[in-house]
Backbone as CSV, one residue per row, in Angstrom:
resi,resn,N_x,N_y,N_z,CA_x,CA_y,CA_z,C_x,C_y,C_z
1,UNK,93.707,95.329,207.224,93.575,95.882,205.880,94.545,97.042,205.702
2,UNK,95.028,97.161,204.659,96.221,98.311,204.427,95.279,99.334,204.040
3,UNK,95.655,100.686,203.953,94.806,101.643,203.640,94.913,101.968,202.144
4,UNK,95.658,101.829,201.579,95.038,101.311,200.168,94.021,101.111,199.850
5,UNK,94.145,99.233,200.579,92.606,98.696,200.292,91.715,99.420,200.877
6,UNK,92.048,99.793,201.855,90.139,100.623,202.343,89.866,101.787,201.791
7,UNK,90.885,102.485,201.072,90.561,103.559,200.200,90.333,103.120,199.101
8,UNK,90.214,101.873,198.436,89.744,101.351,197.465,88.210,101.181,197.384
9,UNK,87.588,100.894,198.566,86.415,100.587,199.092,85.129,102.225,198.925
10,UNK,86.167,102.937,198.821,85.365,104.028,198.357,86.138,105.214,197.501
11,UNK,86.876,104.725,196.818,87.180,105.954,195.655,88.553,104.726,194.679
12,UNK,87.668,104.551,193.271,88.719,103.803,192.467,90.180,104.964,192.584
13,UNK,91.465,103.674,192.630,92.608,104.331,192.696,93.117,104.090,191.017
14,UNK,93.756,105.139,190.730,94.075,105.343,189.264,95.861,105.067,189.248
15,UNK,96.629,104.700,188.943,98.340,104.325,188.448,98.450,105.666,187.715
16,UNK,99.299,106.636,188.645,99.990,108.088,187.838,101.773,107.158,187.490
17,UNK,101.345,106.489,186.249,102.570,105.753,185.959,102.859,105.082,184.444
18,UNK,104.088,105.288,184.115,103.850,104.220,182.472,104.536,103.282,183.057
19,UNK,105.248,102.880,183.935,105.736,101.734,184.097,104.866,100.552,184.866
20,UNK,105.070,99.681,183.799,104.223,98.219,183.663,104.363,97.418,184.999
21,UNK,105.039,97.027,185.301,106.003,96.802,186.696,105.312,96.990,187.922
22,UNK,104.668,98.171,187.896,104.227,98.850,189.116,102.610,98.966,188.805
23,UNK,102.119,98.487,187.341,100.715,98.649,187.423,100.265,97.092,187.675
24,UNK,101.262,96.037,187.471,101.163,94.839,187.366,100.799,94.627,188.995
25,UNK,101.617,95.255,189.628,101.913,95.705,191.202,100.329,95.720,192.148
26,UNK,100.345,96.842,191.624,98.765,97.950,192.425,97.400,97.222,192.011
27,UNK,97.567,96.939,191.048,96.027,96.826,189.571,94.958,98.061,190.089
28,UNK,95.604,98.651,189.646,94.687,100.201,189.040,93.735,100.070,188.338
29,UNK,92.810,100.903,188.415,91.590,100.634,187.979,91.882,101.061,186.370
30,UNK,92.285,102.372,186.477,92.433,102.663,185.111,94.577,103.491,185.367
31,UNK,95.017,103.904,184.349,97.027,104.465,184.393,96.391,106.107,183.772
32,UNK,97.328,106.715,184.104,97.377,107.990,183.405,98.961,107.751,183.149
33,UNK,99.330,108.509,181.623,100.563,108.640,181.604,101.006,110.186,181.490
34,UNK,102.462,111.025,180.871,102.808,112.339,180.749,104.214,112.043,179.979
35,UNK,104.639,112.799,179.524,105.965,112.884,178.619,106.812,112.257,179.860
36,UNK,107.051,113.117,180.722,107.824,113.172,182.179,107.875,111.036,182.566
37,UNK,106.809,111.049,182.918,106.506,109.256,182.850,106.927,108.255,181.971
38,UNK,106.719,109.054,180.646,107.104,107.978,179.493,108.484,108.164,179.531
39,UNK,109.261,109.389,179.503,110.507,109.611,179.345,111.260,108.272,180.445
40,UNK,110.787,108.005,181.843,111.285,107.407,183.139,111.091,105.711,182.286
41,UNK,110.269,105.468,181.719,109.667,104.345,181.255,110.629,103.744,180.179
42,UNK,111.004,104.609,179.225,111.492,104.653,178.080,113.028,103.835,178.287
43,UNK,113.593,104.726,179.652,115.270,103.826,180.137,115.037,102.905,180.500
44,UNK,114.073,101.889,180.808,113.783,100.798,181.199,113.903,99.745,180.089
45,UNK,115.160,98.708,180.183,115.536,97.431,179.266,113.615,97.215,178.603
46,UNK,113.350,96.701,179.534,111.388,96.527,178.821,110.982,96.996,177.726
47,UNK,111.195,98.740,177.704,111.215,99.122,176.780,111.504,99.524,176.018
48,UNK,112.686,98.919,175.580,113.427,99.188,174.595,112.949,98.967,172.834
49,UNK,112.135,97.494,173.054,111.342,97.580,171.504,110.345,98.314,171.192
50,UNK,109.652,99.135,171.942,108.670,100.038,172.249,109.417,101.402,171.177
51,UNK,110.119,101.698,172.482,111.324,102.947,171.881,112.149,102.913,170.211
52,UNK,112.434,101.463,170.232,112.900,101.116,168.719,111.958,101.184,167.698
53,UNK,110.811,100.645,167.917,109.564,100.890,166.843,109.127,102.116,166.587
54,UNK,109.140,103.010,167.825,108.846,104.432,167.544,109.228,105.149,167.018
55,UNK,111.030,105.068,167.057,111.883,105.596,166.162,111.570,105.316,164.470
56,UNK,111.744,103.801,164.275,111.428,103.717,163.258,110.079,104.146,162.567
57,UNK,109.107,104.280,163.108,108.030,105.179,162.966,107.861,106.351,162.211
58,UNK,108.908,107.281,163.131,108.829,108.450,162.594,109.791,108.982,161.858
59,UNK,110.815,107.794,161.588,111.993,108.212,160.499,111.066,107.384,158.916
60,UNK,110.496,106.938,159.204,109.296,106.576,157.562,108.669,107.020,157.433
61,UNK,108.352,108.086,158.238,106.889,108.877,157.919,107.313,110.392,157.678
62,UNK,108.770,110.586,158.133,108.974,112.394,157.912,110.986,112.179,158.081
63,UNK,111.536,113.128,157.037,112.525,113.537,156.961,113.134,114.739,157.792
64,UNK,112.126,115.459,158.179,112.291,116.815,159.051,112.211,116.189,160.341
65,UNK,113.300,116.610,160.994,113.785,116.582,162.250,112.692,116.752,163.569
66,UNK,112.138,117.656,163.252,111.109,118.181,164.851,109.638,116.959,164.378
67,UNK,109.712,116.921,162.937,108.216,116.008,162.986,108.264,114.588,162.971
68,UNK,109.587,114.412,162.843,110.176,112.698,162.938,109.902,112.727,164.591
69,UNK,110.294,113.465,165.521,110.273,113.970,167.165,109.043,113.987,167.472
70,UNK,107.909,114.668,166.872,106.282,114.565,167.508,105.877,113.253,167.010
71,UNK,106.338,112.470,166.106,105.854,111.261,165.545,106.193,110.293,166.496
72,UNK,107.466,110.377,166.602,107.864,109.403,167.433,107.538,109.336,169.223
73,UNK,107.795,110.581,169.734,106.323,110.775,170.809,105.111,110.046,170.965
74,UNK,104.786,110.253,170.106,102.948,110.256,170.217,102.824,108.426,169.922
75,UNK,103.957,107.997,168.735,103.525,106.694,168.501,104.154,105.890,169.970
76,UNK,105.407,106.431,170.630,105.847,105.619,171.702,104.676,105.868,172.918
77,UNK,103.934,107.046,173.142,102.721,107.041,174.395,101.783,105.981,173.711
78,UNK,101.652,106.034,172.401,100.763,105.436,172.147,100.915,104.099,172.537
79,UNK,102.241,103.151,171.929,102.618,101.926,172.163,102.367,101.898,173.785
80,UNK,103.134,102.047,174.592,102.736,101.946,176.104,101.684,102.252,176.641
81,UNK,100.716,102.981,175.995,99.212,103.357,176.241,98.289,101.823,175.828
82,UNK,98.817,100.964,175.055,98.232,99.784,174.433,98.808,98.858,175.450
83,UNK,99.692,98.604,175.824,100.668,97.652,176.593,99.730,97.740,178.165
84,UNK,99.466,99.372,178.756,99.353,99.317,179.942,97.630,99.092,180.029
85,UNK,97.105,98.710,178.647,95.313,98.474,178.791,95.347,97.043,178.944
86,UNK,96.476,96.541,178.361,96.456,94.771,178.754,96.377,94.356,180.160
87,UNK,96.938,95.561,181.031,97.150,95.311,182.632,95.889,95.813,183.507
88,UNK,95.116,96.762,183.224,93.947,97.586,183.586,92.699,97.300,182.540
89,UNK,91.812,96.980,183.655,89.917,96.978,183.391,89.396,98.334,182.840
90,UNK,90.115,99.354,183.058,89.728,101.053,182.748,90.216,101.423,181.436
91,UNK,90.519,102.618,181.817,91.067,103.931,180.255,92.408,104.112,180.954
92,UNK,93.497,104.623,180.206,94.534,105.116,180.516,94.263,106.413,179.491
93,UNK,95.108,107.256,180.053,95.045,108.729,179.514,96.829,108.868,179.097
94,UNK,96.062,109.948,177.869,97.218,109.974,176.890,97.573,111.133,176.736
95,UNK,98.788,112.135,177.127,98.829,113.630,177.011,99.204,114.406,175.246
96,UNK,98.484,115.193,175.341,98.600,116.093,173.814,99.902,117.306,174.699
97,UNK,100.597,117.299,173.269,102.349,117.892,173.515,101.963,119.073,174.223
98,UNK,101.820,119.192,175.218,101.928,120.636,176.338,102.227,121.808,175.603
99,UNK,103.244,122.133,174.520,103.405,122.871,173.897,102.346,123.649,172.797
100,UNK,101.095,122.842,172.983,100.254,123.636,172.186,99.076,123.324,172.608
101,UNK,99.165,124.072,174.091,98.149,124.155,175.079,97.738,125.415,174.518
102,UNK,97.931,126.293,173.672,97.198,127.735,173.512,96.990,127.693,172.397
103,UNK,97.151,126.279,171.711,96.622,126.676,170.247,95.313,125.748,170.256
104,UNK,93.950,126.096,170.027,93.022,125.277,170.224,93.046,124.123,168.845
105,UNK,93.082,124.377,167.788,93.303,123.812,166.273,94.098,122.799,166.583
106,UNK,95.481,123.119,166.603,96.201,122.373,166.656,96.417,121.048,168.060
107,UNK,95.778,121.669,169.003,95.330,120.610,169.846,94.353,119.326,169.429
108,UNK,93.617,119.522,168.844,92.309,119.224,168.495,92.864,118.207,167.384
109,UNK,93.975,118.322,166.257,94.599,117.717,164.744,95.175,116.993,165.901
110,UNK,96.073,117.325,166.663,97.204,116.581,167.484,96.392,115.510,168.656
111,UNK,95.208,115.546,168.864,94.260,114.225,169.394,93.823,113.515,168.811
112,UNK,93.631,113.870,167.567,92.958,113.103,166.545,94.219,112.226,166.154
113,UNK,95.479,112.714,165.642,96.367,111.753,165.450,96.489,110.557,166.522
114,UNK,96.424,110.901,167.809,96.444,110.021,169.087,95.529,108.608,168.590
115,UNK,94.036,109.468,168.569,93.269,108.707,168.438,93.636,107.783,167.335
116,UNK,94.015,108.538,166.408,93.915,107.488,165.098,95.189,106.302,165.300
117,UNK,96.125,106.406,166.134,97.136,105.241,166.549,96.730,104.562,167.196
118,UNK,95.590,105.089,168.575,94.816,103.908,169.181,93.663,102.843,167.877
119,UNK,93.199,103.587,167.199,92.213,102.861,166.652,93.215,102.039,165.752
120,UNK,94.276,102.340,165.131,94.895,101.027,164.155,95.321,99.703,164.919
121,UNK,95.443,100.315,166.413,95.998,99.255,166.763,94.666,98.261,167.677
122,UNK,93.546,98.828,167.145,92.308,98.243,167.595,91.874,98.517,169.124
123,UNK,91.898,99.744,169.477,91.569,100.424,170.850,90.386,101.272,170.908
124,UNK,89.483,101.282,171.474,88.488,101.863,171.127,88.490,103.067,172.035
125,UNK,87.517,103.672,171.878,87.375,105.276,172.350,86.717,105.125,173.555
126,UNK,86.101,104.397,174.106,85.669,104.356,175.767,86.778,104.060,176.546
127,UNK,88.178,103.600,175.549,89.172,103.233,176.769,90.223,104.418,176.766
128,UNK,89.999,105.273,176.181,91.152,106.140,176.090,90.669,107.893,176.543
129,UNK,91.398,108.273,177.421,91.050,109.893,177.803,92.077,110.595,177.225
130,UNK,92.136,111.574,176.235,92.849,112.503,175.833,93.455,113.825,177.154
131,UNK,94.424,113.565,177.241,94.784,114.610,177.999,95.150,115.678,177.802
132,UNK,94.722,116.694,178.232,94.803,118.167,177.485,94.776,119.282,178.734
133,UNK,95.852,120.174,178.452,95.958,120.970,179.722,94.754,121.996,179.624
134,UNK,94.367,122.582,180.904,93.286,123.549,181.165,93.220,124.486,180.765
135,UNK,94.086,125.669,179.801,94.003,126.538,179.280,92.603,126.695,178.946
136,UNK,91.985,128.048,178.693,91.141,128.301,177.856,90.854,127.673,176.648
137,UNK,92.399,127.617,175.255,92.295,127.404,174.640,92.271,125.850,174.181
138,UNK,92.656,124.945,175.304,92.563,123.268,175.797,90.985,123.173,176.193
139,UNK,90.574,124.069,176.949,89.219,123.809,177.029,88.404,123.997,175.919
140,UNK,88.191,124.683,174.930,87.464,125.096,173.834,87.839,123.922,173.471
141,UNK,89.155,123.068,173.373,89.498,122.271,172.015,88.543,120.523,172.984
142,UNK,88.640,120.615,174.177,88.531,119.397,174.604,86.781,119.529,174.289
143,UNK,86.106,120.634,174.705,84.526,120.851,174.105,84.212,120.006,172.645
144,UNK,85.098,120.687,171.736,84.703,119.948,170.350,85.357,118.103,170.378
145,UNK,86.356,117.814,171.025,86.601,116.739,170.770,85.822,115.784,171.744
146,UNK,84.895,115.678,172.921,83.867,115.577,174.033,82.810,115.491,172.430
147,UNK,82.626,116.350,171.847,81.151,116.051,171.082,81.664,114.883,169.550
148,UNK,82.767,114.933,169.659,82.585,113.621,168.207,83.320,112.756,169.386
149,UNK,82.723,112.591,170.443,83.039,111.319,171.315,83.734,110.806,171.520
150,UNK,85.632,112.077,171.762,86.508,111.780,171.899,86.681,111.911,173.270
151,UNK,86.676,111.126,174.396,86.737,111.440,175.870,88.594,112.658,176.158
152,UNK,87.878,113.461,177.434,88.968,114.120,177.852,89.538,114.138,179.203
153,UNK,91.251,114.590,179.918,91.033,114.630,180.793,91.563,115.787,180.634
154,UNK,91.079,116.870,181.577,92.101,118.178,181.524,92.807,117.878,182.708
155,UNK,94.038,118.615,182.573,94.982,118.814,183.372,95.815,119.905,183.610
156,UNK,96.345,120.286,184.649,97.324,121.449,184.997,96.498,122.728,184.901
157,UNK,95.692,121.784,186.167,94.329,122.564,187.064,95.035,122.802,188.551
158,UNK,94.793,124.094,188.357,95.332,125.010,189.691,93.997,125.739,190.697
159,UNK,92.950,125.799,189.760,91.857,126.883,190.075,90.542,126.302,190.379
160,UNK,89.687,126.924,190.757,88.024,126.537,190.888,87.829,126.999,189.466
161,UNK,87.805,128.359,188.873,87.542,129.152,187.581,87.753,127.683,186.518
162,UNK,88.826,127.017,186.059,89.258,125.989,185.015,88.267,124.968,185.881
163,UNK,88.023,124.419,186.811,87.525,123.519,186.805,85.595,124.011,186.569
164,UNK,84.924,124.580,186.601,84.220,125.297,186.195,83.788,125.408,184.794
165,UNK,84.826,126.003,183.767,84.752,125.877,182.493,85.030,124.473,182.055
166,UNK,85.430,123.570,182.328,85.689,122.489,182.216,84.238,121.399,182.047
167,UNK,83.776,122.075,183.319,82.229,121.221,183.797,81.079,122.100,182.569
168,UNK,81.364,123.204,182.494,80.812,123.664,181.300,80.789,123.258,180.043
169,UNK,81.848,122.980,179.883,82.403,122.317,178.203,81.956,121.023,178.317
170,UNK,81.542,120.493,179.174,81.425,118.703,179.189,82.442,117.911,178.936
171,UNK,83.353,118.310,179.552,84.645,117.821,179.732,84.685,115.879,180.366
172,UNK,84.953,115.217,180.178,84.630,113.812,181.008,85.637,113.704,182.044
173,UNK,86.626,114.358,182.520,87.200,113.958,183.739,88.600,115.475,184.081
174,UNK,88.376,115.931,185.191,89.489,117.115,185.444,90.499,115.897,186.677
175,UNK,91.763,117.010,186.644,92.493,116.178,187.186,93.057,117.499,188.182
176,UNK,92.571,118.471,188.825,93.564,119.118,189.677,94.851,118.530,190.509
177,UNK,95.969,119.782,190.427,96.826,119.216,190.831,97.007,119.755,192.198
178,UNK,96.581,118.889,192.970,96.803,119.154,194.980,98.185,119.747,195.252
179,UNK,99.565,118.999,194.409,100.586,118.853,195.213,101.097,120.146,194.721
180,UNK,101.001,120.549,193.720,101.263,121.711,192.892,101.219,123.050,193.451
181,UNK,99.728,122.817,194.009,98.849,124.054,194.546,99.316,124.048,195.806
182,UNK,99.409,123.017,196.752,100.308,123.212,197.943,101.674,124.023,197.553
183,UNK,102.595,123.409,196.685,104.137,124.241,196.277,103.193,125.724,196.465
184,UNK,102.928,126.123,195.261,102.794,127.757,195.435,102.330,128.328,196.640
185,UNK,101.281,127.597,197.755,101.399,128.524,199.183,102.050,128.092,199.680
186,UNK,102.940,126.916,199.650,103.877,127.106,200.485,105.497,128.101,200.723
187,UNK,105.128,128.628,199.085,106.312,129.842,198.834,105.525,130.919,198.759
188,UNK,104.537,130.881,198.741,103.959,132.621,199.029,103.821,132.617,200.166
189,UNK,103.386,132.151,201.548,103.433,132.118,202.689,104.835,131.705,203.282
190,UNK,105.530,131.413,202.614,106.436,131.192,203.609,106.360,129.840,204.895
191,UNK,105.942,128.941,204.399,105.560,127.988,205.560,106.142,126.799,205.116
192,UNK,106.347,126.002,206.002,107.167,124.628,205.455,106.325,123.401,205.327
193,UNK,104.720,123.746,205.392,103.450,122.988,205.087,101.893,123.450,206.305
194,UNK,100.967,122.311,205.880,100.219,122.619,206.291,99.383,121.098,207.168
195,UNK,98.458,121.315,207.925,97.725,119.796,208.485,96.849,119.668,207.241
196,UNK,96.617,118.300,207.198,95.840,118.057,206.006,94.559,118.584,205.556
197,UNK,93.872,118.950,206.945,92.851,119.916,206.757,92.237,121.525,206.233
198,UNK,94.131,121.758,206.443,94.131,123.241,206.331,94.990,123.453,204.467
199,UNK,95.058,122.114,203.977,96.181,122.082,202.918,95.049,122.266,201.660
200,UNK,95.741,124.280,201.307,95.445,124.099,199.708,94.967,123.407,198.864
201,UNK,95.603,122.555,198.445,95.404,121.814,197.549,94.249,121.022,197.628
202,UNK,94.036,120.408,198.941,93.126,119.148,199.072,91.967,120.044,199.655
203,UNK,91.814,121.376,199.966,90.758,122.711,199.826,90.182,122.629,198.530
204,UNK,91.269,122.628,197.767,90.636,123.438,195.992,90.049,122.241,195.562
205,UNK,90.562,120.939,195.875,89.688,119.650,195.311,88.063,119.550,196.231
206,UNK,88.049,119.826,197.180,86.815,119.485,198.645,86.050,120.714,197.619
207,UNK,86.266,121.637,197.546,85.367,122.921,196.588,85.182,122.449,195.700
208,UNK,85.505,121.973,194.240,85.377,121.504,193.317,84.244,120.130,193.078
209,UNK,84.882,119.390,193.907,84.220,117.937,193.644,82.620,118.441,194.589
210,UNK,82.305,118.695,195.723,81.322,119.148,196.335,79.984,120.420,195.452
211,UNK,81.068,121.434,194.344,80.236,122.163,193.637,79.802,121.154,192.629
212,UNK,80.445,120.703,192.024,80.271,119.778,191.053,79.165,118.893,191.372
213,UNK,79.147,118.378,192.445,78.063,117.203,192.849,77.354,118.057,193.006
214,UNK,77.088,119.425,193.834,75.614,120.462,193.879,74.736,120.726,192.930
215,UNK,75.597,121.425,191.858,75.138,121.489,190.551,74.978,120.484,189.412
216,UNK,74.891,119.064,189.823,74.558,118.112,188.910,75.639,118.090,187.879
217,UNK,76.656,118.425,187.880,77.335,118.211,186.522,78.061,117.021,186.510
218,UNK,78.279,115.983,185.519,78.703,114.956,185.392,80.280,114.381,185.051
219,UNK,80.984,115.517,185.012,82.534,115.811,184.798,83.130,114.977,186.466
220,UNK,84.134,114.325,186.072,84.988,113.250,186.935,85.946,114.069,187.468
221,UNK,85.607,114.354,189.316,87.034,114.493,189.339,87.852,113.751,189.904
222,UNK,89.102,114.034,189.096,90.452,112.988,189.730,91.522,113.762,190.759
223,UNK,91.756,113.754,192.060,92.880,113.919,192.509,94.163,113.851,192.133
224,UNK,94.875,114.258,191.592,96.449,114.491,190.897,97.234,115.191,191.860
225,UNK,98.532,115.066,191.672,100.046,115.669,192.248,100.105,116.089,193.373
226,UNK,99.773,114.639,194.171,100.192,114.408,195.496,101.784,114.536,195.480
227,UNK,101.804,115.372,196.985,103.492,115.079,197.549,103.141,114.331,198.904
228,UNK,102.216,113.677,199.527,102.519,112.880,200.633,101.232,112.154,200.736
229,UNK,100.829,110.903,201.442,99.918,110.550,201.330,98.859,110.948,202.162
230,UNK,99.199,111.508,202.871,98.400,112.747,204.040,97.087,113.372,202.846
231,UNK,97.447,114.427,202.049,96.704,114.454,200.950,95.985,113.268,200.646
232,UNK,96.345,112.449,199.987,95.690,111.270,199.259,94.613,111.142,200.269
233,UNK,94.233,110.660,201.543,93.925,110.235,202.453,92.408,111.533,202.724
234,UNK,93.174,112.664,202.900,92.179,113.861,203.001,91.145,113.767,201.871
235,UNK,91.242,112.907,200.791,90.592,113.139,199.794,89.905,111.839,199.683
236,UNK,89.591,110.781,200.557,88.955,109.878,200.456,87.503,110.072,200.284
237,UNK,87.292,108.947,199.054,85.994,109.535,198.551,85.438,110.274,197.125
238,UNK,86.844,110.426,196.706,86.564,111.681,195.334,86.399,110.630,194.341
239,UNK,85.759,110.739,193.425,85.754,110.580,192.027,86.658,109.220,191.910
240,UNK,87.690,109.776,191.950,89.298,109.060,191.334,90.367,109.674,192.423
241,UNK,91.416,108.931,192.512,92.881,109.641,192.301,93.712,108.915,192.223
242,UNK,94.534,109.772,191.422,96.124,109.279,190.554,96.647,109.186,191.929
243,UNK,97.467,108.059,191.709,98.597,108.154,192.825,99.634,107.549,191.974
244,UNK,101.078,107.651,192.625,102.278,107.788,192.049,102.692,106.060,192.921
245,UNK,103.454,105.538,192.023,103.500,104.037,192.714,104.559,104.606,194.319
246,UNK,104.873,105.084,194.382,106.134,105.282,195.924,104.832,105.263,196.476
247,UNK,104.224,106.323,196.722,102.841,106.603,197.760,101.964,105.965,197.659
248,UNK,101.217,104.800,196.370,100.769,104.046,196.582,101.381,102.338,197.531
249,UNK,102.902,102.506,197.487,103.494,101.572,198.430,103.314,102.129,199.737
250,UNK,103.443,103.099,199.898,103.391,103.395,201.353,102.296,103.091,202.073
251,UNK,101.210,103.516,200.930,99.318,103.356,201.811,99.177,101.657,201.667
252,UNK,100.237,101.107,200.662,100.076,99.732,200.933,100.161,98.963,202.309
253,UNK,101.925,99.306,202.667,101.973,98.985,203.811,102.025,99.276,204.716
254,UNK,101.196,101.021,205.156,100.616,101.535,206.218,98.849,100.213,206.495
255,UNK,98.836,100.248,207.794,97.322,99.707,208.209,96.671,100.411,208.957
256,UNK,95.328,100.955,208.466,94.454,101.518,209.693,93.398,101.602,208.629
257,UNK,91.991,102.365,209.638,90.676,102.629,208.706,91.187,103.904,207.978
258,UNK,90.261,104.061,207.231,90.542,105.301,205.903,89.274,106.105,206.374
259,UNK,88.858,106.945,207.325,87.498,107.732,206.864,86.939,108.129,205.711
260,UNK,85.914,108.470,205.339,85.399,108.949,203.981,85.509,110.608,204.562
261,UNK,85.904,111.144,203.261,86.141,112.629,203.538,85.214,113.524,202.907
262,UNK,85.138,112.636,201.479,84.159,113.443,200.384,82.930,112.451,200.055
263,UNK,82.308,113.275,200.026,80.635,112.417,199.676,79.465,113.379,199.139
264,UNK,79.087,112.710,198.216,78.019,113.068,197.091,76.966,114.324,198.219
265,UNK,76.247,113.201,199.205,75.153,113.675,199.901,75.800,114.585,200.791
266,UNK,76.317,114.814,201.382,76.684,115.696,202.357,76.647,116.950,201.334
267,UNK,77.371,117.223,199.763,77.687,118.007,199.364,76.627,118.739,198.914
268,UNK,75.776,117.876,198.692,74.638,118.597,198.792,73.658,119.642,199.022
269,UNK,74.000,119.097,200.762,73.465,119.914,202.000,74.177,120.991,202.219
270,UNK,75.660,120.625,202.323,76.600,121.909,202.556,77.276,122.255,201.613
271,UNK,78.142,123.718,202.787,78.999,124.341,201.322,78.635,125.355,200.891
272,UNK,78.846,126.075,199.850,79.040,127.380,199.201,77.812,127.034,198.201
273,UNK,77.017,127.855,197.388,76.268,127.471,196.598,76.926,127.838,195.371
């Protein structure tokens, strides 16, 4: 068995990917996409009528330059957000423009547009997670859009504190980023890494997902922004995790058992209260 599959056996694996190619590949339970992703997606011959419709999109709907640009955004995640549910049994997640992670309002108008491109094109709201970064002011906005039963995922989670308010707000799924949180100690310490046990990142997720299961709260967490599959592996067991198709090839054609790392009951018993 490749370790993939046996990490399949206890934690659904999620496609951190817009390209079709590679979800056709894995079959992910559910895709997350990001500007960064769609942008990689976008040079791809495939999608080129994707990219052409979008354009035309937002040159009929606005004469001004920057809003012909958010139109055409949002309708091209959207188009490949529809394309990659034909390939996946799950939700794929859809990011709100990073740029107005501190405005709660305008987060909140700018999901609703999301939403309203999934629903014309006949997508319903159990399949789609709004992605919205962890700010304070992303969290307030993902609270109100969680209660008219717009699902969320937050993202560009560094902390225990955001994942916390998150589980507070009734957030439906956090996504800390492991690989992220490794970068910063590995330049404040000065070190050129860590054993998987001792690694940041896959620390701040083992705290999180373990408080979370203590305190009953029902918020998903997902493993995000792996740099090696060492991580991935340390985290067998969580919720979810995104993996990036390179590192999901690798755990493909690596073979061995996968231990379970994280688990409901243990978290229970132990740990920090």
């Amino acid at each position: 068995m490749s370790k993939l599959d046996a990490l399949r056996e206890m934690t659904p694996v999620v496609a951190d990917t817009g390209d079709i190619a590679s979800i056709e590949a894995h079959r992910p339970l559910d895709a997350t996409t990001n500007p960064s992703l769609l942008l990689k997606a976008a040079k791809l011959p495939a999608y080129q009528p994707l990219v052409d419709e979008a354009v035309a999109y937002g040159q009929r709907r606005s004469d001004e330059r920057s809003a012909q640009s958010r139109l055409m955004m949002d309708k091209l995640a959207v188009s490949v957000g529809v394309r990659i549910l034909d390939l996946v049994p799950g939700r794929v997640s859809t990011e709100v423009d990073a740029r107005l992670s501190f405005d709660t309002q305008a987060t909140i108008a700018r999901a609703m547009q999301i939403m309203g491109l999934y629903d014309a094109a006949g997508i319903g709201k159990e399949r789609i997670l709004i992605k919205i970064a962890a700010t304070w002011e992303g969290i307030r906005a993902a609270e109100v859009l969680e209660r008219e039963g717009i699902h969320c995922n937050l993202t560009l989670m560094f902390g225990f504190a955001q994942a916390v308010a998150c589980a507070e707000a009734g957030v439906t799924l956090i996504s800390p980023f492991v690989g992220r949180i490794l970068d910063w100690y590995k330049h404040k310490e000065g070190v050129d890494g860590y054993a998987p046990e001792d690694d940041p990142g896959v620390r701040s997720v083992r705290r999180i997902y373990d408080y979370y299961k203590r305190h009953g709260y029902e918020t998903t967490v997902m493993g995000a922004s792996f740099r090696n599959t060492d991580q991935i592996l340390a985290l067998a067991g969580c919720d979810l995790l995104t993996i990036a198709p390179p590192l999901m090839d690798a755990l493909d054609q690596a073979e061995g058992e996968v231990p379970r790392r994280l688990d409901p009951t243990h978290a229970l018993s132990d740990g920090e209260a």
